[in-house]
N, C-alpha and C positions, 0 to 999 in steps of 0.2 A: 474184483467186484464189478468194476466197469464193464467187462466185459461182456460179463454175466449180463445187467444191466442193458448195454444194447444190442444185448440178441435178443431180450425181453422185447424191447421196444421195434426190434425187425419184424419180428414173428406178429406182433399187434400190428403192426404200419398192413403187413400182407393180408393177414384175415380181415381187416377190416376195410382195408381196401377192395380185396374181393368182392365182400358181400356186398359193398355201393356200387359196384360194376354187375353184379347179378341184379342190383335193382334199376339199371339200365342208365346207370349216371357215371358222367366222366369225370377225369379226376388226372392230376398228376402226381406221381410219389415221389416226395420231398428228400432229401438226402440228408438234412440237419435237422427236420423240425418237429415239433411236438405233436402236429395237428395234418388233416389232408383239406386241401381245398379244392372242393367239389361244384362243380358246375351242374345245376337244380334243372330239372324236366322243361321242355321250351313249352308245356301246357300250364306250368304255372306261372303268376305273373310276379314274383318277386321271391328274395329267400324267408321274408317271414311267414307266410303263407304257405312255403311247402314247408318250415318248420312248425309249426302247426298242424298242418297235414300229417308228416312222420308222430308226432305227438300224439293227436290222437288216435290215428289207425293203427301204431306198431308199438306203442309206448316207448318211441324213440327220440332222445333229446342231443338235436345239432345244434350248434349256436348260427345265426345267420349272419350270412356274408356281411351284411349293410350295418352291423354292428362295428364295423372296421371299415367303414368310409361306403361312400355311394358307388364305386368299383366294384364293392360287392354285393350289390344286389342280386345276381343273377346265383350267387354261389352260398357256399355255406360251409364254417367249419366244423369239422368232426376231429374230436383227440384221440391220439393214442397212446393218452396217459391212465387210460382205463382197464379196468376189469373187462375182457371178454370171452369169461368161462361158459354165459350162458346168451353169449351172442343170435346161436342158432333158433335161440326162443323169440327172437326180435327182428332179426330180416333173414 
């Protein structure tokens, strides 16, 4: 079942990493962890505000970096503990 398991969570880690990288945002892929952490547009000034932004222009919900100390202000995280059957509807 593990295995199963995390090739689930490779195949999420990749697509979802893509699509932040087609919306022109960098990111590195984690090798243990649940979540990607994304470094936000240098036109906006913090992560709660482009989470906000993704909110309500894509109905897409990141948590923001700065929820996990003032290092993360610039970034944001995205899981990939999630359903992304219908990802392509969102970014």
């Amino acid at each position: 079942w593990h295995t199963s398991m995390l090739a689930t969570y490779l195949h999420r880690r990749e697509v979802i990493a893509a699509k932040l990288i087609q919306q022109g945002l960098s990111l590195s892929k984690p090798k243990g962890a649940l979540y990607l952490w994304v470094k936000i547009p240098d036109s906006f000034s913090d992560s709660e505000s482009y989470c906000l932004h993704l909110l309500k222009t894509r109905n897409v919900l990141l948590t923001p970096g700065s929820a996990f100390g003032k290092n993360g202000k610039r970034n944001i995280r995205a899981s990939i503990c999630v359903d992304i059957s219908h990802i392509n509807d969102y970014l």
